[in-house]
ChimeraX commands (.cxc) that place a marker at each C-alpha (Angstrom):
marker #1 position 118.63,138.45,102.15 radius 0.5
marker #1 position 115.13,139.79,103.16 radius 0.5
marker #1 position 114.02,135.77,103.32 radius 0.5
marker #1 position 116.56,134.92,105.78 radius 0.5
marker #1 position 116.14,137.93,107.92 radius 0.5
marker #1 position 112.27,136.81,107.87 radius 0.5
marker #1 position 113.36,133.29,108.48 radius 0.5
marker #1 position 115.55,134.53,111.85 radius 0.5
marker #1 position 112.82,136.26,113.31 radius 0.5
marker #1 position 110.67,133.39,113.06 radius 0.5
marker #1 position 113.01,131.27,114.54 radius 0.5
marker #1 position 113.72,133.79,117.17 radius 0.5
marker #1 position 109.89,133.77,118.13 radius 0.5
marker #1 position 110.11,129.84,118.40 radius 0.5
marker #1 position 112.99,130.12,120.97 radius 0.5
marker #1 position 111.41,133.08,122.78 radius 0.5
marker #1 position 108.24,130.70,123.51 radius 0.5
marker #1 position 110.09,127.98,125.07 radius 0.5
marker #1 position 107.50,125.56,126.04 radius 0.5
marker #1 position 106.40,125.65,122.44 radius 0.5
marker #1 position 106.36,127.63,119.00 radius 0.5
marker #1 position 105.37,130.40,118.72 radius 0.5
marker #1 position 102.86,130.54,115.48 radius 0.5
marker #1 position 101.56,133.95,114.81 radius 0.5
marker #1 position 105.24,134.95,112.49 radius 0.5
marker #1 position 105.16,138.37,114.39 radius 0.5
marker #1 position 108.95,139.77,116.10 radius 0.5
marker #1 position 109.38,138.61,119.68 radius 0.5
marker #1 position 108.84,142.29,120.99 radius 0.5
marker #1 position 104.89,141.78,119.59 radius 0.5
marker #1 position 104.70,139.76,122.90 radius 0.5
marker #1 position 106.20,141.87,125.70 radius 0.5
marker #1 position 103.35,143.96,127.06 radius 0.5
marker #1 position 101.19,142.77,129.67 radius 0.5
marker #1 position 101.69,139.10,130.95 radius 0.5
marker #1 position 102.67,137.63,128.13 radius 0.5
marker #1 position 106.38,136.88,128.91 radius 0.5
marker #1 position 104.79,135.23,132.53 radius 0.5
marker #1 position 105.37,131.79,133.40 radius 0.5
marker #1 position 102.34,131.38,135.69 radius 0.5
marker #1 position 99.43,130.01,134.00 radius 0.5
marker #1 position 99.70,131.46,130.31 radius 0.5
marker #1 position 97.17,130.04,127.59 radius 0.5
marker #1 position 97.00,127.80,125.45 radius 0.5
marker #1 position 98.07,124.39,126.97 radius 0.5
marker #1 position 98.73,120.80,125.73 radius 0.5
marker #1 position 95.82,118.60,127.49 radius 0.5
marker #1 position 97.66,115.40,128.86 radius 0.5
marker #1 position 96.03,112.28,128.67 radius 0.5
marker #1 position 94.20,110.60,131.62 radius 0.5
marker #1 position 97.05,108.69,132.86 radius 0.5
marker #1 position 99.14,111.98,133.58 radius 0.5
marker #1 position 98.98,113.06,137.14 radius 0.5
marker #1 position 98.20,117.07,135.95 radius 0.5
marker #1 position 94.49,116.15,134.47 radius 0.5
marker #1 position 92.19,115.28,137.40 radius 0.5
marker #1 position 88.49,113.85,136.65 radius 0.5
marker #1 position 86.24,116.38,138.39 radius 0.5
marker #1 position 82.44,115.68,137.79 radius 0.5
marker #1 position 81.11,119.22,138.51 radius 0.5
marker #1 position 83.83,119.78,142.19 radius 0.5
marker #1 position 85.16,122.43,140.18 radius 0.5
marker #1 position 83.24,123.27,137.54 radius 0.5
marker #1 position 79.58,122.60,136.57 radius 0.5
marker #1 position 77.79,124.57,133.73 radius 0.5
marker #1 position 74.44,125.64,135.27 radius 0.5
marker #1 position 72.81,126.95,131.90 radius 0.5
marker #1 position 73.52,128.47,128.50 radius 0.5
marker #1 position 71.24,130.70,127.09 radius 0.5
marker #1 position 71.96,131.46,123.59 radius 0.5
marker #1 position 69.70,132.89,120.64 radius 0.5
marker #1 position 69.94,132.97,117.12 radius 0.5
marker #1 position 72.71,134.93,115.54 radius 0.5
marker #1 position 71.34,136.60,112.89 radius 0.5
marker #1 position 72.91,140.15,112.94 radius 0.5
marker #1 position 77.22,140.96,112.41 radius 0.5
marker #1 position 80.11,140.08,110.08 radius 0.5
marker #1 position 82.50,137.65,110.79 radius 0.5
marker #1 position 85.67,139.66,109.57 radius 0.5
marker #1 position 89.58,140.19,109.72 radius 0.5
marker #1 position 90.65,142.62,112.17 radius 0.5
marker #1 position 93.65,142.75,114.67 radius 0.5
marker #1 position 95.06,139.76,113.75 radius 0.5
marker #1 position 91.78,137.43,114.69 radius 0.5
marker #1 position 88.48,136.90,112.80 radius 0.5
marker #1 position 85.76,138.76,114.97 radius 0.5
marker #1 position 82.16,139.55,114.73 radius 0.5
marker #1 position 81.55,142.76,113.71 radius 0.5
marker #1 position 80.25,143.64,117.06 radius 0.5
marker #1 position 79.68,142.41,120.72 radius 0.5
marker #1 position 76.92,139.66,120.48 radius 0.5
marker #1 position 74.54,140.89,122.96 radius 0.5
marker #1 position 72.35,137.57,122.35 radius 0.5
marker #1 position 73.25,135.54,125.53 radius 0.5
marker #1 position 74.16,134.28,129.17 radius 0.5
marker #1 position 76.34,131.66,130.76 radius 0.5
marker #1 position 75.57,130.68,134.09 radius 0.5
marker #1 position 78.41,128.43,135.98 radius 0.5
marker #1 position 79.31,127.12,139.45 radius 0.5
marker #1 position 83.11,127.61,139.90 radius 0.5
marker #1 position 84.86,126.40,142.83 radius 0.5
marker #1 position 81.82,126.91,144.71 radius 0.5
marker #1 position 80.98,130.44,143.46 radius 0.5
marker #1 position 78.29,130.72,140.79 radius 0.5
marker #1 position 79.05,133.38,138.15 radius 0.5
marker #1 position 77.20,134.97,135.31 radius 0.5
marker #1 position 79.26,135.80,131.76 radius 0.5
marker #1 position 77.48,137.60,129.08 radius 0.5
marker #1 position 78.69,136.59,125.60 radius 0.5
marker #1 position 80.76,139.34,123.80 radius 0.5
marker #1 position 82.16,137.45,120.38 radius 0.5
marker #1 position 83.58,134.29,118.81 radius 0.5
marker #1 position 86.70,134.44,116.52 radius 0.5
marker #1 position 88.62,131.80,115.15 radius 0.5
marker #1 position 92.34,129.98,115.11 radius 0.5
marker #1 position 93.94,128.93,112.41 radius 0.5
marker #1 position 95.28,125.90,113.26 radius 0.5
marker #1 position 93.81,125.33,116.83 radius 0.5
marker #1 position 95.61,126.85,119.83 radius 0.5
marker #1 position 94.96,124.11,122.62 radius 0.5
marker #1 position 96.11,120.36,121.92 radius 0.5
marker #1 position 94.47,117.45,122.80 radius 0.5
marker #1 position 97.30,114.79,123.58 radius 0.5
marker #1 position 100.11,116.97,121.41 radius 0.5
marker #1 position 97.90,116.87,118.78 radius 0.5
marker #1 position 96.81,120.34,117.04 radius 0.5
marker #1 position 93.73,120.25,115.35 radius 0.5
marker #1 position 93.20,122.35,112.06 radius 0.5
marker #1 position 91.13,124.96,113.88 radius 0.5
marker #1 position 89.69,126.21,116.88 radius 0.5
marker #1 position 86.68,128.02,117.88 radius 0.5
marker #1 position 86.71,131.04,120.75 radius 0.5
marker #1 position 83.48,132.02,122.02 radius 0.5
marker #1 position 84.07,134.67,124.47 radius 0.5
marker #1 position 82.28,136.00,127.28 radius 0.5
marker #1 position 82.47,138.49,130.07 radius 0.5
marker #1 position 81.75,138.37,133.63 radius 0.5
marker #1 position 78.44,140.60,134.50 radius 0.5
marker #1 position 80.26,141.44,138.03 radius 0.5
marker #1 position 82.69,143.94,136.48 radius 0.5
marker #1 position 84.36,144.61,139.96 radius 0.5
marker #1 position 85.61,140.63,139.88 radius 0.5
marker #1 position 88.96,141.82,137.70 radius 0.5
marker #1 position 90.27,137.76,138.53 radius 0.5
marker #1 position 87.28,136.31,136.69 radius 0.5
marker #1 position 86.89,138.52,134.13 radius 0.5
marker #1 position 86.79,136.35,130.98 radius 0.5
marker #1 position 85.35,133.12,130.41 radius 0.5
marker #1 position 86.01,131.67,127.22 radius 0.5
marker #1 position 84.98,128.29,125.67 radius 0.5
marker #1 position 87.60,126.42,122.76 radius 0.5
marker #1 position 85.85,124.35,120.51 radius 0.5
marker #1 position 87.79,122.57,118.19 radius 0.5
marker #1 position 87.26,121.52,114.71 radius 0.5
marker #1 position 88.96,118.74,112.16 radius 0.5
marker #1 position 88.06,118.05,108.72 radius 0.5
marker #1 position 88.13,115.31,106.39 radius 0.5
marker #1 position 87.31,114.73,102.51 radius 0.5
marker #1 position 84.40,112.39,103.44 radius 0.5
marker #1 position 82.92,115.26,106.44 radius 0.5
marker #1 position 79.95,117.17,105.25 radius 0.5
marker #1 position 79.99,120.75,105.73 radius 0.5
marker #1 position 79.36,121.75,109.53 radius 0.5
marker #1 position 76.28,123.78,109.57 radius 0.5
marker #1 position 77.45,125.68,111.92 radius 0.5
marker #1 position 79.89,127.31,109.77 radius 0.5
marker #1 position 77.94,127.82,106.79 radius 0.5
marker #1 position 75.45,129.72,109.19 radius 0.5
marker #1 position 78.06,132.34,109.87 radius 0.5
marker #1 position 79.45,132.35,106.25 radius 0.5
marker #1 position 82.68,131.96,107.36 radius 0.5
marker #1 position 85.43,133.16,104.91 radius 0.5
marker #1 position 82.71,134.62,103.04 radius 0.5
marker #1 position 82.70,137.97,104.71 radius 0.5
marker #1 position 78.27,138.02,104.35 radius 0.5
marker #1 position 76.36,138.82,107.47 radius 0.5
marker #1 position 75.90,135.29,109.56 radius 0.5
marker #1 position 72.12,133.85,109.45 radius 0.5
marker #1 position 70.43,131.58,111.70 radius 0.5
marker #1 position 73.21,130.52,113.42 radius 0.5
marker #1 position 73.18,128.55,117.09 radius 0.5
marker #1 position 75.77,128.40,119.28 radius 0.5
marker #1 position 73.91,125.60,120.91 radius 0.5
marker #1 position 74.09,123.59,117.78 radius 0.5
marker #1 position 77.97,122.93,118.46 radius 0.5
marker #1 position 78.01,122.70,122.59 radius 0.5
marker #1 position 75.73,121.44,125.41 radius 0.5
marker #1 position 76.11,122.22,128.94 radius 0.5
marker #1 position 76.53,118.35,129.76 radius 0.5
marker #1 position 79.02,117.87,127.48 radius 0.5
marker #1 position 82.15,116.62,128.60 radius 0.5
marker #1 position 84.96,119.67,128.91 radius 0.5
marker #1 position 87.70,120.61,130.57 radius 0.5
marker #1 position 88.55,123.16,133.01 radius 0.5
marker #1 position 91.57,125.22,133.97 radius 0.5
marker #1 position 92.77,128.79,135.16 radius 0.5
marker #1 position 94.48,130.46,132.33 radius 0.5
marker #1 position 95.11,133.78,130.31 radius 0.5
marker #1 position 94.32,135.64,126.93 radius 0.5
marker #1 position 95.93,134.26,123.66 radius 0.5
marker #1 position 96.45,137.50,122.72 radius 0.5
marker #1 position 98.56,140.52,124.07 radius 0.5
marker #1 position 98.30,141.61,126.75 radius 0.5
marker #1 position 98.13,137.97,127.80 radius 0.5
marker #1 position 95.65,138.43,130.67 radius 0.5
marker #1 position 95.60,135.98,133.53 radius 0.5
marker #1 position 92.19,136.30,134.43 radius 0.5
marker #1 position 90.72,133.59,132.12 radius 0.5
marker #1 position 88.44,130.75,133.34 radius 0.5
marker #1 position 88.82,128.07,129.98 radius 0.5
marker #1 position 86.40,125.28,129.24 radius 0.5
marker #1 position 87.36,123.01,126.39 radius 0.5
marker #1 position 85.64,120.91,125.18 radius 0.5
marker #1 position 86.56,117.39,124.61 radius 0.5
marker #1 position 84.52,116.69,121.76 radius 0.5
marker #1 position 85.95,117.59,118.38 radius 0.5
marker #1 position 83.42,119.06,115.68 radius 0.5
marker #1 position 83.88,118.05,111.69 radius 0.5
marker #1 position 84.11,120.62,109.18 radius 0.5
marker #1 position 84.38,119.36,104.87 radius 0.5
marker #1 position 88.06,119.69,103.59 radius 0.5
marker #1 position 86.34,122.52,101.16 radius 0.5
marker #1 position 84.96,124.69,104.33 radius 0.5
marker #1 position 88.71,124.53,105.96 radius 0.5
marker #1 position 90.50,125.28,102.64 radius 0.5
marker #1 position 88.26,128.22,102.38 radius 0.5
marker #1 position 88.95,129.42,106.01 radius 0.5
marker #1 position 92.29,128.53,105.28 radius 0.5
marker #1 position 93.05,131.07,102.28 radius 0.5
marker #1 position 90.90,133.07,103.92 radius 0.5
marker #1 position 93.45,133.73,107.12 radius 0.5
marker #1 position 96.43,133.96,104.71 radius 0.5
marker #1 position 95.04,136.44,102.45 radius 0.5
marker #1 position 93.68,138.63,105.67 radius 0.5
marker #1 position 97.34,139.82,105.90 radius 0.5
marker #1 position 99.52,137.93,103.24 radius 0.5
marker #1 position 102.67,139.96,105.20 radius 0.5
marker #1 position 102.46,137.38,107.96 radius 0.5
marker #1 position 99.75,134.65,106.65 radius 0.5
marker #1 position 100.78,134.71,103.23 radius 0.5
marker #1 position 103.64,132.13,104.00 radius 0.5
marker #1 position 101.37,129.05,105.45 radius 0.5
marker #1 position 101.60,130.53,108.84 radius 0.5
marker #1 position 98.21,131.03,110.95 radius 0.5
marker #1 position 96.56,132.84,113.76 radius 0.5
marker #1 position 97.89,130.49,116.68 radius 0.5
marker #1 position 99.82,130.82,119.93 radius 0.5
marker #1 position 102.22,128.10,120.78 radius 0.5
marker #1 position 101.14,125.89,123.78 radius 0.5
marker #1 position 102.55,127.04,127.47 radius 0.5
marker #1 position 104.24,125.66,130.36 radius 0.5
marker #1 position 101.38,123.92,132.75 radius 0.5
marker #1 position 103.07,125.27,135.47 radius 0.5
marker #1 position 101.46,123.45,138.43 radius 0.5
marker #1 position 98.35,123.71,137.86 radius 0.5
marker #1 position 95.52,120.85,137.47 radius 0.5
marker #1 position 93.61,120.44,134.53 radius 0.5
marker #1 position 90.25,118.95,135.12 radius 0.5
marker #1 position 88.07,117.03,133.39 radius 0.5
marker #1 position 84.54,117.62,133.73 radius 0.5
marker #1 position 81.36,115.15,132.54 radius 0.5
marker #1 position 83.10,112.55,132.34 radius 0.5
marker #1 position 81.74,109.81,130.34 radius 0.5
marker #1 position 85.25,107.54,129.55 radius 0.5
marker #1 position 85.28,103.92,131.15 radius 0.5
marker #1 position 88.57,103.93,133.05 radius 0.5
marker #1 position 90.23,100.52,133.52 radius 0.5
marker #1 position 90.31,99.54,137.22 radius 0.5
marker #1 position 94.27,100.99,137.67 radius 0.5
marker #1 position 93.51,103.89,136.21 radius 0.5
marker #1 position 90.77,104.36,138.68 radius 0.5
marker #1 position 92.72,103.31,141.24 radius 0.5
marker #1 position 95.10,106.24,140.81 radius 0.5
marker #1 position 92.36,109.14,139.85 radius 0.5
marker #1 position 90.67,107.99,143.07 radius 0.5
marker #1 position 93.58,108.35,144.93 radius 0.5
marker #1 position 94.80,112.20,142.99 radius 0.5
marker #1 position 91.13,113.29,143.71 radius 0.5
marker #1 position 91.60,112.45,147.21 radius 0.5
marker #1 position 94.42,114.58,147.65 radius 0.5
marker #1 position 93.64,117.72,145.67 radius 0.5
marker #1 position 90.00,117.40,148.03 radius 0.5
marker #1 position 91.71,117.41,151.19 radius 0.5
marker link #1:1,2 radius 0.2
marker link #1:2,3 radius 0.2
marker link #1:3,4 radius 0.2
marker link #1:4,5 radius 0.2
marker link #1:5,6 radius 0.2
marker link #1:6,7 radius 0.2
marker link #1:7,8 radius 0.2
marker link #1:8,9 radius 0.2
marker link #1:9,10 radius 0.2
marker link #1:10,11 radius 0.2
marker link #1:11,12 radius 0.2
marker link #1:12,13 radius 0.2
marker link #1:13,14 radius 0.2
marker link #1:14,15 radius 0.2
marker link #1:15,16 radius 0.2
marker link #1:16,17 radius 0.2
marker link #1:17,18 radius 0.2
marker link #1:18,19 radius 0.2
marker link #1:19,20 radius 0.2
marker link #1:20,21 radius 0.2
marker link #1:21,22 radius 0.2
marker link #1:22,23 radius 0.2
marker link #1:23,24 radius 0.2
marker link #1:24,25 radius 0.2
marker link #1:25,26 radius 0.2
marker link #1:26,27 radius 0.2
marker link #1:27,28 radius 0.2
marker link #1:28,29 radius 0.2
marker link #1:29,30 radius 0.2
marker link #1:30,31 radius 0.2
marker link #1:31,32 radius 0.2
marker link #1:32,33 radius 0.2
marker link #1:33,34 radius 0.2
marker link #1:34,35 radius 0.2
marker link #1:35,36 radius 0.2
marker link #1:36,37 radius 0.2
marker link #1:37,38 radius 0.2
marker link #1:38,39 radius 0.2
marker link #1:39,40 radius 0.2
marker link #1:40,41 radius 0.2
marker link #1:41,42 radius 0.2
marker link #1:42,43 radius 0.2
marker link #1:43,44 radius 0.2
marker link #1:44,45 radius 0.2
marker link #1:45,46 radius 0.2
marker link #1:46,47 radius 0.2
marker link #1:47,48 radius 0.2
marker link #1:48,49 radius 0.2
marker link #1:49,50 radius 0.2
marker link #1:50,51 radius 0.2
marker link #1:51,52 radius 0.2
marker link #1:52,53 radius 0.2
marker link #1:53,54 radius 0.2
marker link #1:54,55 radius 0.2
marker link #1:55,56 radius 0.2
marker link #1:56,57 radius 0.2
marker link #1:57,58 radius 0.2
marker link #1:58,59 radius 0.2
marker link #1:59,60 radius 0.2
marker link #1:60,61 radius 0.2
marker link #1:61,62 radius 0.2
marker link #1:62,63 radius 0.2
marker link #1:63,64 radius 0.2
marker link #1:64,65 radius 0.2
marker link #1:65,66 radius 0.2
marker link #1:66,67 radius 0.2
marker link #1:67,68 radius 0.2
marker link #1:68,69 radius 0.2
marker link #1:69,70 radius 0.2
marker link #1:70,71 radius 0.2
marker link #1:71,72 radius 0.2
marker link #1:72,73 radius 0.2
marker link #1:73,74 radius 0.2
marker link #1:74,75 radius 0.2
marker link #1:75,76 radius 0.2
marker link #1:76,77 radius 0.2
marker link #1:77,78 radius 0.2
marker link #1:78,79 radius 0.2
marker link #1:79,80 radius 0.2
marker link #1:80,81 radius 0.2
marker link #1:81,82 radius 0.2
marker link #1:82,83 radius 0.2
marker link #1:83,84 radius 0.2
marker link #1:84,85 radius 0.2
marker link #1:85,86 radius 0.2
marker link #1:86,87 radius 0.2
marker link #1:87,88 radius 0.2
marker link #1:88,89 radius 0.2
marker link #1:89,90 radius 0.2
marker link #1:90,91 radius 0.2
marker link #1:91,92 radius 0.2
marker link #1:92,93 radius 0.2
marker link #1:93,94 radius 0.2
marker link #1:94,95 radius 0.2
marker link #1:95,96 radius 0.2
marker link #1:96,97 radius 0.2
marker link #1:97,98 radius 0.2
marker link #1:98,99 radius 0.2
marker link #1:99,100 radius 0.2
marker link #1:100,101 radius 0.2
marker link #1:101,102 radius 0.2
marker link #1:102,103 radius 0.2
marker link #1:103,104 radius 0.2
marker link #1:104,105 radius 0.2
marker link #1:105,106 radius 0.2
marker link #1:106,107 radius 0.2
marker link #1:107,108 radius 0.2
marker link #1:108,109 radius 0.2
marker link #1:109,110 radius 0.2
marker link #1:110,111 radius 0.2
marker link #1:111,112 radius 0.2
marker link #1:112,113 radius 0.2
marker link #1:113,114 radius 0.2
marker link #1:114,115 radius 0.2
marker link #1:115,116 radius 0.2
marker link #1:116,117 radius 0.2
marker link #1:117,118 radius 0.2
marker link #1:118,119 radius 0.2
marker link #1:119,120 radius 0.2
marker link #1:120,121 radius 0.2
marker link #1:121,122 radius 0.2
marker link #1:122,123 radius 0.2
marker link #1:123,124 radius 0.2
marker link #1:124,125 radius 0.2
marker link #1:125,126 radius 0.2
marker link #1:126,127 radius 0.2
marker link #1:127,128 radius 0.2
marker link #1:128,129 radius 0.2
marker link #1:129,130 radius 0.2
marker link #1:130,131 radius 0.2
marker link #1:131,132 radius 0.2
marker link #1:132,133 radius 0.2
marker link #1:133,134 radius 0.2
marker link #1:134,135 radius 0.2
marker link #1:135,136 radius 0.2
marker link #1:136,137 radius 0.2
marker link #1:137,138 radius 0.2
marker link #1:138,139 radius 0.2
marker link #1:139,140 radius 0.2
marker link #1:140,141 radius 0.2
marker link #1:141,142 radius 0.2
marker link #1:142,143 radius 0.2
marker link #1:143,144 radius 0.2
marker link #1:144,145 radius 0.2
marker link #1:145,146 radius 0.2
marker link #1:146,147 radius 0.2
marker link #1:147,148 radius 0.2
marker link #1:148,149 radius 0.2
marker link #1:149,150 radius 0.2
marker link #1:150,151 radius 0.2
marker link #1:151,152 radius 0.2
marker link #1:152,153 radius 0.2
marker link #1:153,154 radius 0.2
marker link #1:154,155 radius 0.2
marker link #1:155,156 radius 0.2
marker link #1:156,157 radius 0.2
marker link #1:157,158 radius 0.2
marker link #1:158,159 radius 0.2
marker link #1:159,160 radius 0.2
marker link #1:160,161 radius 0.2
marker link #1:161,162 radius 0.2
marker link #1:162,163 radius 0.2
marker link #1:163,164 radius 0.2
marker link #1:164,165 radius 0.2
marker link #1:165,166 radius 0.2
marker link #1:166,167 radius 0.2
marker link #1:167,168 radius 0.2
marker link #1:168,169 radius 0.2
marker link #1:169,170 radius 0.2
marker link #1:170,171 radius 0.2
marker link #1:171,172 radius 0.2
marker link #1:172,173 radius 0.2
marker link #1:173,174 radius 0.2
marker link #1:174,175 radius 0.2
marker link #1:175,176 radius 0.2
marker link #1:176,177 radius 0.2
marker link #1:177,178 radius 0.2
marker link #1:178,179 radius 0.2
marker link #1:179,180 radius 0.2
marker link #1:180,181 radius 0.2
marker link #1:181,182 radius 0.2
marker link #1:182,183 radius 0.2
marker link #1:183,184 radius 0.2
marker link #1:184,185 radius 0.2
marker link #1:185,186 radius 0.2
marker link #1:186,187 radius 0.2
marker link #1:187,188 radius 0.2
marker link #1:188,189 radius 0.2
marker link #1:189,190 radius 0.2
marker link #1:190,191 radius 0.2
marker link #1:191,192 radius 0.2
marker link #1:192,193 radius 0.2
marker link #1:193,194 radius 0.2
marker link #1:194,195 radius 0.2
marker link #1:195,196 radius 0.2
marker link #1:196,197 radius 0.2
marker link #1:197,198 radius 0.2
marker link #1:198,199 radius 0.2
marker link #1:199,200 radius 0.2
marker link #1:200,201 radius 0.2
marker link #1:201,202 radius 0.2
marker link #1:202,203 radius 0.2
marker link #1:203,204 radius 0.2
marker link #1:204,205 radius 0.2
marker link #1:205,206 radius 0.2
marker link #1:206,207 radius 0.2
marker link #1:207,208 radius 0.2
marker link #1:208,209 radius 0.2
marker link #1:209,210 radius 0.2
marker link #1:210,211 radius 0.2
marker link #1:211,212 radius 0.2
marker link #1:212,213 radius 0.2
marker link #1:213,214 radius 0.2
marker link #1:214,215 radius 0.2
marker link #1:215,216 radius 0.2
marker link #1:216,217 radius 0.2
marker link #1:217,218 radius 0.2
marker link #1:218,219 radius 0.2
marker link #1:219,220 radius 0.2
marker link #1:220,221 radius 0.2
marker link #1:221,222 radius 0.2
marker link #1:222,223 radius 0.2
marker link #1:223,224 radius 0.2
marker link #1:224,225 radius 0.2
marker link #1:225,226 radius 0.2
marker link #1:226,227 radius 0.2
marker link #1:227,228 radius 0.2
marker link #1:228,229 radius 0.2
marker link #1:229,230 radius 0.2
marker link #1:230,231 radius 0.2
marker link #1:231,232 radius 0.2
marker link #1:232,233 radius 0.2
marker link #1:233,234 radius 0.2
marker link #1:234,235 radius 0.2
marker link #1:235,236 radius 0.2
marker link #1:236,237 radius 0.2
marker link #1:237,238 radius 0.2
marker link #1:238,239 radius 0.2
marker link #1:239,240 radius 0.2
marker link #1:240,241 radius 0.2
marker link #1:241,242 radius 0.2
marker link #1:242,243 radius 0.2
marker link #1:243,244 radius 0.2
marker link #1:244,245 radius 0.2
marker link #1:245,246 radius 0.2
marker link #1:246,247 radius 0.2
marker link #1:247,248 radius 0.2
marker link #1:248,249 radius 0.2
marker link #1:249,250 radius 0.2
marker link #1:250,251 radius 0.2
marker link #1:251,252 radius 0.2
marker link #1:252,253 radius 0.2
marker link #1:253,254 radius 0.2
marker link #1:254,255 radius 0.2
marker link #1:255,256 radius 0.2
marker link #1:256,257 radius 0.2
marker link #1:257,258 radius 0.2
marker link #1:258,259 radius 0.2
marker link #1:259,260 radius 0.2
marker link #1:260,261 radius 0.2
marker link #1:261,262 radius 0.2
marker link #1:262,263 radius 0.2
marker link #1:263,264 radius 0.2
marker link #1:264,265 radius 0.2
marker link #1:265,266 radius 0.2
marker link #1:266,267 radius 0.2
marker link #1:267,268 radius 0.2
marker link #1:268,269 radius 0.2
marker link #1:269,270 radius 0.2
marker link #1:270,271 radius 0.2
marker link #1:271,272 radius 0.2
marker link #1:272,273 radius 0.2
marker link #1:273,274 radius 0.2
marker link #1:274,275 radius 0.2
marker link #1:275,276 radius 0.2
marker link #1:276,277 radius 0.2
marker link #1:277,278 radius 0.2
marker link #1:278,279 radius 0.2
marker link #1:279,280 radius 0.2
marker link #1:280,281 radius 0.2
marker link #1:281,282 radius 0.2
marker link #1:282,283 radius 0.2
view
């Protein structure tokens, strides 16, 4: 009896996300406060493909990384705690400087913390896990810019070597991260994309500048199987069952996607019709 009512409210939560499911297995009335029952411009999203008229190729009109400025972590914890896998503390070890819509901005970087599988899609495809390194805006008046976060996602295969990366920060070890670069995983020129969006979590925040970017990292099978039984033992009440750390992809809603750093050859049609999208969303 217990298993079905379990079963109910999961499928209750599905329903209740409408444009997708809804992973984390939490009751529906988890997600009421804040924003998070809003059908503006909620986070995560599916990324469409280049043909679809929603993802625009940008080069920099909307969004150009001016400089990251990342050192070495070598101090915190990567651990469970509300329902996420934080650092231990804010990481006071860096700056991102970025030109957005024609205003330059400066984010300080507060954390990284980690999806299980990945919250954004790539095509409708979900990736095994996904990466959030977080940051704050320095201009703490600016309540509409006030998070910039960066989704890096990861996929792993039995023939992958472990990504260094994630040994660095022990990850599902629960030992204090060593030597670890941010910078060894993303570069400013990189190509990404960029849209307006909101926290994953509650309250569901719409105040969230997201870059993505395009390029998927590896991971070894045995680094994600660790992370893996790592997020279902950090609460086996919820996690225990297979399910992960993941919000269900949301409604686009009108907005434009955009694709910065591009470096994909387009066929002449496809050209054609970016051209001709560009033209209008610059006029």
């Amino acid at each position: 009896m217990k298993n079905i009512f379990i079963f109910i409210l999961i499928l209750i939560s599905t329903i209740k996300g409408n444009e997708g499911p809804l992973q984390y297995p939490e009751p529906p009335e988890g997600w009421e406060e804040g924003d998070c029952q809003s059908t503006q411009i909620q986070s995560p999203i599916n990324i469409p493909p280049l043909e679809d008229e929603s993802l625009i190729i940008d080069n920099g009109r909307h969004a150009t990384i001016k400089s990251l400025s990342y050192s070495t972590i070598n101090s915190g914890e990567v651990k469970f705690d509300n329902n996420h896998k934080w650092t231990s503390k804010e990481l006071d070890i860096g700056y991102l400087n970025i030109k957005l819509n024609n205003t330059e901005y400066k984010y300080k970087l507060h954390s990284i913390h980690f999806h299980f599988n990945s919250e954004h899609r790539l095509e409708n495809k979900q990736y095994p896990m996904e990466m959030h390194i977080v940051h704050k805006n320095m201009d703490k008046d600016d309540k509409d810019n006030e998070n910039l976060v960066i989704g890096v996602l990861f996929d792993y295969n039995s023939e992958y070597d472990d990504n260094q990366f994630l040994n660095d920060i022990n990850l599902a070890k629960g030992k204090e991260m060593k030597n670890a670069s941010i910078l060894s995983l993303i570069n400013k020129d990189d190509e990404f994309y960029y849209y307006k969006g909101s926290l994953t979590t509650v309250p569901c925040t719409e105040n969230v500048n997201w870059i993505v970017f395009k390029d998927i990292k590896h991971m070894s099978y045995a680094q994600f199987n660790k992370f893996r039984k790592w997020v279902e033992n950090s609460d086996p009440k919820y996690y225990g069952r297979g399910y992960g750390n993941a919000r269900g992809p949301k409604n686009l809603s009108n907005r434009q996607i955009y694709l910065e750093n591009c470096k994909t050859k387009l066929s002449s049609k496809l050209k054609r019709l970016k051209y001709m999208k560009n033209s209008e969303n610059n006029n």
